[in-house]
PALO-105156 format. One line per field, with one value per atom (N, C-alpha, C, O): residue in one letter; x, y, z. Coordinates in nm, 4 decimals. Layout:
N
residu: [A|...]
c1: [X|...]
c2: [Y|...]
c3: [Z|...]
END
This chain:
104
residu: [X|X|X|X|X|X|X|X|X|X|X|X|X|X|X|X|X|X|X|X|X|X|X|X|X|X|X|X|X|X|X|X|X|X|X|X|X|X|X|X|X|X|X|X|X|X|X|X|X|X|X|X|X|X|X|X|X|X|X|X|X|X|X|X|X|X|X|X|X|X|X|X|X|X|X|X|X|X|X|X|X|X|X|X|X|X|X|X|X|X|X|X|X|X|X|X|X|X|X|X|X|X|X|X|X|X|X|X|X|X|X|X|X|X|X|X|X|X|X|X|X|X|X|X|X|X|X|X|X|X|X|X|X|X|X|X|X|X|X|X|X|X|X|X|X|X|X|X|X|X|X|X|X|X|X|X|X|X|X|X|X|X|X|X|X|X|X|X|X|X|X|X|X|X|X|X|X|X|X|X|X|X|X|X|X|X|X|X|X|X|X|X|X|X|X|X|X|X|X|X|X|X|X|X|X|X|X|X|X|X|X|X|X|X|X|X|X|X|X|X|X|X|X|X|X|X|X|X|X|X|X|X|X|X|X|X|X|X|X|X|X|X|X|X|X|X|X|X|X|X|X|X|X|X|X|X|X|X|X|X|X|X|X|X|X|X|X|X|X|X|X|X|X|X|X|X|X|X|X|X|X|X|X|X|X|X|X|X|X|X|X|X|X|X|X|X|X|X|X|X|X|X|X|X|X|X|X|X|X|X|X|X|X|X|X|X|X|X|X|X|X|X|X|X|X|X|X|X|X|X|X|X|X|X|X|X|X|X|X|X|X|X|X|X|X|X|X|X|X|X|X|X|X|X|X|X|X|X|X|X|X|X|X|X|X|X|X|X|X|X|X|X|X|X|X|X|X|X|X|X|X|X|X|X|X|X|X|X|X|X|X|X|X|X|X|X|X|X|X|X|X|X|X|X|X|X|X|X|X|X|X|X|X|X|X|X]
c1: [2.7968|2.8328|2.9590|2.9670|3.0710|3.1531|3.2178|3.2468|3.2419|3.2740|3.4389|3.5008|3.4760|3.6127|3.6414|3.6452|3.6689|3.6690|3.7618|3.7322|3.8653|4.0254|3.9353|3.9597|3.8456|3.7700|3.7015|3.6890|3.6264|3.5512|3.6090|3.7110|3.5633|3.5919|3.5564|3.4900|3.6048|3.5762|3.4100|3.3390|3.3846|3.1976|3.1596|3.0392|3.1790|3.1097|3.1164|3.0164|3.2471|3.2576|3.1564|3.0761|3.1745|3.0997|2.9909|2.9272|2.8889|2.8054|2.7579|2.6516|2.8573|2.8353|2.8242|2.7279|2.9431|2.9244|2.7755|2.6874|2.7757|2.5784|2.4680|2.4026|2.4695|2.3586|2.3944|2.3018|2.5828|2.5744|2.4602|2.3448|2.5698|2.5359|2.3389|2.2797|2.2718|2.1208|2.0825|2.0014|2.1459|2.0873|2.0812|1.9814|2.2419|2.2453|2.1772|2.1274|2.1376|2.0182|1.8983|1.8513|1.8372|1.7183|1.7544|1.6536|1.7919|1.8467|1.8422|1.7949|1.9276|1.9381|1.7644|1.6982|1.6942|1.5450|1.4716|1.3873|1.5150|1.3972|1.3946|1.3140|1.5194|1.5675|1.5377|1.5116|1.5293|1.4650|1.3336|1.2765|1.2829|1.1339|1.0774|1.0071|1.1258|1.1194|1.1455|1.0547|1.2297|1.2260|1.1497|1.1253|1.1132|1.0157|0.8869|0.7837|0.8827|0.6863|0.7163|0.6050|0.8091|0.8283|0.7580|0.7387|0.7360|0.6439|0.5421|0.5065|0.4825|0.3401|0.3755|0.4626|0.2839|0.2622|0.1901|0.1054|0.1981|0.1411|0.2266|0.2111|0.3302|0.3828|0.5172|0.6006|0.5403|0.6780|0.7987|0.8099|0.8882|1.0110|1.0897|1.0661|1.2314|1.3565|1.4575|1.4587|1.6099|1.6622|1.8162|1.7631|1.9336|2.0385|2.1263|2.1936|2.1523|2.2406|2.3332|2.3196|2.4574|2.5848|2.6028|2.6642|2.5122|2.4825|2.3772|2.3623|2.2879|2.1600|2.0831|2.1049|1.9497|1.8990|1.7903|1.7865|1.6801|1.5872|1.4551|1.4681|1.3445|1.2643|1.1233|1.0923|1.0507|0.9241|0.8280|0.8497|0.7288|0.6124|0.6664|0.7416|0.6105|0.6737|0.5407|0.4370|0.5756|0.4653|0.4529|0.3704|0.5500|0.5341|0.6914|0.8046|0.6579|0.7053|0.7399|0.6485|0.8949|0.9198|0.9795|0.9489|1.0717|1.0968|1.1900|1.1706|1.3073|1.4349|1.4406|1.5551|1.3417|1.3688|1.2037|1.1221|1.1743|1.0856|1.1296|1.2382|0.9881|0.9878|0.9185|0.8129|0.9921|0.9978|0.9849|1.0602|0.9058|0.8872|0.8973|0.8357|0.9583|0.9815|0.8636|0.7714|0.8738|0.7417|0.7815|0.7189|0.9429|0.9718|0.9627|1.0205|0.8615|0.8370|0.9210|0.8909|1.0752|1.1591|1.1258|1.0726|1.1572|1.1654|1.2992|1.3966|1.2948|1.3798|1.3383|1.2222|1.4372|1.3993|1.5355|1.6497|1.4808|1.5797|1.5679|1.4793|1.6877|1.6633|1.6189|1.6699|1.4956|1.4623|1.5022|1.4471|1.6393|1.7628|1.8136|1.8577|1.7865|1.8394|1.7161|1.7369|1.5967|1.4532|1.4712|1.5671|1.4088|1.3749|1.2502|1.2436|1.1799|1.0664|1.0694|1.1763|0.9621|0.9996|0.9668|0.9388|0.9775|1.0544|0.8999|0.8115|0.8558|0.7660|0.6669|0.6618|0.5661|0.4519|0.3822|0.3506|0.3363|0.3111|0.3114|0.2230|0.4572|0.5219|0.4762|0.4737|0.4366|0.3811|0.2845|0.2448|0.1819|0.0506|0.0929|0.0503|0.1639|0.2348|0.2793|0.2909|0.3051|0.4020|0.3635|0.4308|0.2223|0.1190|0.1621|0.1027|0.2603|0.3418|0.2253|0.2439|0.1357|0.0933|0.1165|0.0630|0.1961|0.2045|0.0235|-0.0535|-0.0148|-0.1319|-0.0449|0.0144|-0.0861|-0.0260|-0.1600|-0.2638|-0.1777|-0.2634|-0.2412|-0.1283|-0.3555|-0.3106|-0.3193|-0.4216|-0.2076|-0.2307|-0.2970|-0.2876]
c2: [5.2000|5.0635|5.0253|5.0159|5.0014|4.9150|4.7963|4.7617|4.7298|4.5690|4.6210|4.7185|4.4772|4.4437|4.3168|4.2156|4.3102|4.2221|4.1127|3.9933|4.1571|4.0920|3.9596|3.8390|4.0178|3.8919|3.8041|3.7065|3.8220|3.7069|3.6142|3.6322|3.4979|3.3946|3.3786|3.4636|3.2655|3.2999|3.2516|3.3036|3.1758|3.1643|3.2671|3.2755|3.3315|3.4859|3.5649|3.6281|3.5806|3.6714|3.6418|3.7183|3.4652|3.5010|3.5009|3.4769|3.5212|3.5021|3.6964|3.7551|3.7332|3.9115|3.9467|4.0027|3.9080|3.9027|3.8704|3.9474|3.7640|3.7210|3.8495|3.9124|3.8618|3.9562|4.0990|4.1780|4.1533|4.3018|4.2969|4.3396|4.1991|4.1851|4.1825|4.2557|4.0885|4.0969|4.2299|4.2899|4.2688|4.4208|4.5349|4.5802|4.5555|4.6184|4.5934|4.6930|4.4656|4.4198|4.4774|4.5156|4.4980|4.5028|4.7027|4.7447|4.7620|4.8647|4.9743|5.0869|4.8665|4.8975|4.8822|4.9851|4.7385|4.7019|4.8446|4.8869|4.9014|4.9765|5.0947|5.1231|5.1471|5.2917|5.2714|5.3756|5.1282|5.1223|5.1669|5.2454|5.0883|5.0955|5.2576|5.3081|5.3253|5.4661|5.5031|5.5807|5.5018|5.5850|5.5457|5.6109|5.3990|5.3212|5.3999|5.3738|5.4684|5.4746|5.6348|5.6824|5.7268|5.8178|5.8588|5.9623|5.7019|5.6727|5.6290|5.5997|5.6293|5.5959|5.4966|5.5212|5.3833|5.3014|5.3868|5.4614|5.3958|5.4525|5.5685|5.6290|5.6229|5.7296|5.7601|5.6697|5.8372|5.8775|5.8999|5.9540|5.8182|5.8076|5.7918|5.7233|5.8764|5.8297|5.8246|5.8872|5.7287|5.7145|5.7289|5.7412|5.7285|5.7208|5.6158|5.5969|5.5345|5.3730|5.4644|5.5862|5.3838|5.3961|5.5171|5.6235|5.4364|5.5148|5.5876|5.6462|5.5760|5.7171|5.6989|5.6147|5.8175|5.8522|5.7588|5.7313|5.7043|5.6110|5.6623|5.7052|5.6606|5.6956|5.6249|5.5802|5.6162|5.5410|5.5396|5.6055|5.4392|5.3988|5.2970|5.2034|5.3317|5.2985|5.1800|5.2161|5.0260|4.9559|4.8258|4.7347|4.8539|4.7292|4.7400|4.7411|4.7468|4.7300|4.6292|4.5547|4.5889|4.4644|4.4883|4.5829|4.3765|4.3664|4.4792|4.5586|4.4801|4.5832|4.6255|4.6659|4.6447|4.7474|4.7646|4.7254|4.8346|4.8471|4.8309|4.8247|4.8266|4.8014|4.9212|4.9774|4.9410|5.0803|4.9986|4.9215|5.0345|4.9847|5.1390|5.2403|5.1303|5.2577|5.2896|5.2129|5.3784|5.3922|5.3140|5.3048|5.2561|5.1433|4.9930|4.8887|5.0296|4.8548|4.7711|4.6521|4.8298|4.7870|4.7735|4.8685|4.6450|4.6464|4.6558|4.6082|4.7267|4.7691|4.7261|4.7150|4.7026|4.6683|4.7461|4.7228|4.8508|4.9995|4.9695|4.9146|5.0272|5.0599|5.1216|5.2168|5.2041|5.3237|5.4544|5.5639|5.4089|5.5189|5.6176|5.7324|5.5219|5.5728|5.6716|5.7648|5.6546|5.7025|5.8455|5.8878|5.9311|6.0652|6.0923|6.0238|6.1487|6.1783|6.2031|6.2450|6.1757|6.2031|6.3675|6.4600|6.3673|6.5507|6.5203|6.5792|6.4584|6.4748|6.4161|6.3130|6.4466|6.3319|6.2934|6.1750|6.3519|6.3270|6.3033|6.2957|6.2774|6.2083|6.0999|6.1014|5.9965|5.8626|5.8615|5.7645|5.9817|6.0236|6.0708|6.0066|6.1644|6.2838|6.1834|6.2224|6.0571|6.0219|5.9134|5.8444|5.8417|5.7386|5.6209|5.5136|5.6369|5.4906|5.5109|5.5997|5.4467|5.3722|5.2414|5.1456|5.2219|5.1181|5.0870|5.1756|4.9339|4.8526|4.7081|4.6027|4.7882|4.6517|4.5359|4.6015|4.4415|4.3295|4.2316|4.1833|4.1851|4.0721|3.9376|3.8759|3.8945|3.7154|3.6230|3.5198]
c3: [4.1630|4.1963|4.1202|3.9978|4.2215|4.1229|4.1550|4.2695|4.0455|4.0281|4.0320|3.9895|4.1206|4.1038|4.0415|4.1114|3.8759|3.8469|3.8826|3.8790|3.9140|3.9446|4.0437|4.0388|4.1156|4.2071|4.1814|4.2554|4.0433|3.9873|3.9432|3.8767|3.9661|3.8510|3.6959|3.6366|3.6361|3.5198|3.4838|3.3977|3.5449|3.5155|3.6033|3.5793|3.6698|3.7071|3.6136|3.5797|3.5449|3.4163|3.3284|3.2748|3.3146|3.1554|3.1849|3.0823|3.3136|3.3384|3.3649|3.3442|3.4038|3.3563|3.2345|3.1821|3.1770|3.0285|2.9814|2.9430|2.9933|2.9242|2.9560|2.8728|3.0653|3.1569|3.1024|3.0838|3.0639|3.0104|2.8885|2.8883|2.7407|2.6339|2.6185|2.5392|2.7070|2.7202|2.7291|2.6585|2.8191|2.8765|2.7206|2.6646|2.6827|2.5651|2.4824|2.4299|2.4264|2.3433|2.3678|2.2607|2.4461|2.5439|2.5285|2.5855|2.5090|2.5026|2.3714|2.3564|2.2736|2.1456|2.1219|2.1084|2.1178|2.0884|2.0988|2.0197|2.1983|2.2905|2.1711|2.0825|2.2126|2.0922|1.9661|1.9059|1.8741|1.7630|1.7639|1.6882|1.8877|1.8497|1.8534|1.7658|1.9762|1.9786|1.8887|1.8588|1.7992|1.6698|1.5447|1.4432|1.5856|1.4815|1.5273|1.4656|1.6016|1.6317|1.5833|1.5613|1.5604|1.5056|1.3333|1.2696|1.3091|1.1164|1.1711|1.2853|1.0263|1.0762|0.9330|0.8495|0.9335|0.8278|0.7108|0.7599|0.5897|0.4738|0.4583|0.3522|0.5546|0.5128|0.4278|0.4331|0.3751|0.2837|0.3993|0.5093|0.2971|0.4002|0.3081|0.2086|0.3384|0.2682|0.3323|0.4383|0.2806|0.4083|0.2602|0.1499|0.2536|0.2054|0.1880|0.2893|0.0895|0.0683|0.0658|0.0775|0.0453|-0.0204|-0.1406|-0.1491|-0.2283|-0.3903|-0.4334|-0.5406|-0.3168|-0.3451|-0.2312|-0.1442|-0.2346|-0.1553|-0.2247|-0.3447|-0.1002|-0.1661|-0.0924|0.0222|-0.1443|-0.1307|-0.1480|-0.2584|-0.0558|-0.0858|0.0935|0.1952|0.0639|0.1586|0.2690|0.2416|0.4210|0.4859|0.5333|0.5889|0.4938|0.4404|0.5805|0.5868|0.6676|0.7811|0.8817|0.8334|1.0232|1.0859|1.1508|1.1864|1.1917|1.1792|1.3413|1.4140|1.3750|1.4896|1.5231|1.6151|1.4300|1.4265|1.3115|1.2912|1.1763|1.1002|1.0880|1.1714|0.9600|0.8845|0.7330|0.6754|0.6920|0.5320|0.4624|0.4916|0.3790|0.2874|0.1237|0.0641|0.1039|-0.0717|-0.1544|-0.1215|-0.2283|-0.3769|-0.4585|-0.4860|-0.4841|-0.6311|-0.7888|-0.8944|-0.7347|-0.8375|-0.7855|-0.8159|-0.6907|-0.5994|-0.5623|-0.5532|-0.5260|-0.4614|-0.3167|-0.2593|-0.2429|-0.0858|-0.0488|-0.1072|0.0613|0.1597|0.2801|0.3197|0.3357|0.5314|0.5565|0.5168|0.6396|0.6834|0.8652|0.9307|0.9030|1.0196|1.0625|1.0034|1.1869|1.1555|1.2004|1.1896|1.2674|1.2879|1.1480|1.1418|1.0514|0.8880|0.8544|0.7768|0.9073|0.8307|0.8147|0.8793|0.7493|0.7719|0.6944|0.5923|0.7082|0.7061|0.4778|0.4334|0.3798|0.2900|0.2500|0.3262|0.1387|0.0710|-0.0079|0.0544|-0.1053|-0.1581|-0.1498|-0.2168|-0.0807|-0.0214|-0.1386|-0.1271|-0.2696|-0.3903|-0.4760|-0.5613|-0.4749|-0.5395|-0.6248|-0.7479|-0.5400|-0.6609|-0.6883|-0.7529|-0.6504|-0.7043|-0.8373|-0.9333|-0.8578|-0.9415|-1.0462|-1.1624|-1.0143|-1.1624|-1.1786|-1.2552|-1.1053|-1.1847|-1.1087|-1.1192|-1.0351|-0.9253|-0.8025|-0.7193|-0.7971|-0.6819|-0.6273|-0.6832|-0.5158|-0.4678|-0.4269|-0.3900|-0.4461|-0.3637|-0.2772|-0.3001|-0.1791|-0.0645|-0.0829|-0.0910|-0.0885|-0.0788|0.0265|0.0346|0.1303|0.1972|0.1707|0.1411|0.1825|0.1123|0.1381|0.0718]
END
């Protein structure tokens, strides 16, 4: 299918415009979530900042990221394009860091 734009007006445009941009949204959403259902909640995940590799429990799934807490009880909300699966599942057994999630 193709559009000749030279023919639209300009509220047709921005009215394509609206309907692309939705679509891509609706798009991007989807591919998060597919790679969001790739974790499982309770599992080890690490993903790479700027200045290190971070590592921890993958503690709640959100609309467009998830939440990753550290065995130094840092939160993170990662995308889960960044995720990769973690290196040491024993990690916070091994060195006395148990995260306890509690509900409020």
């Amino acid at each position: 299918m193709r559009i000749d734009l030279s023919q639209l007006t300009e509220a047709e445009l921005v009215d394509l415009n609206r309907r692309i941009v939705e679509r891509l949204r609706m798009i991007r959403q989807v591919h998060a979530h597919v790679k969001m259902l790739e974790f499982t909640i309770g599992q080890r995940v690490c993903f790479q900042t700027d200045v290190r590799k971070v590592e921890g429990v993958l503690v709640r799934y959100n609309k467009k990221s998830v939440t990753v807490v550290t065995d130094d009880g840092e939160r993170w909300n990662v995308a889960p394009g960044l995720l990769q699966r973690g290196t040491a599942a024993d990690s916070a057994r091994a060195s006395g860091n148990v995260v306890h999630m509690r509900k409020a």
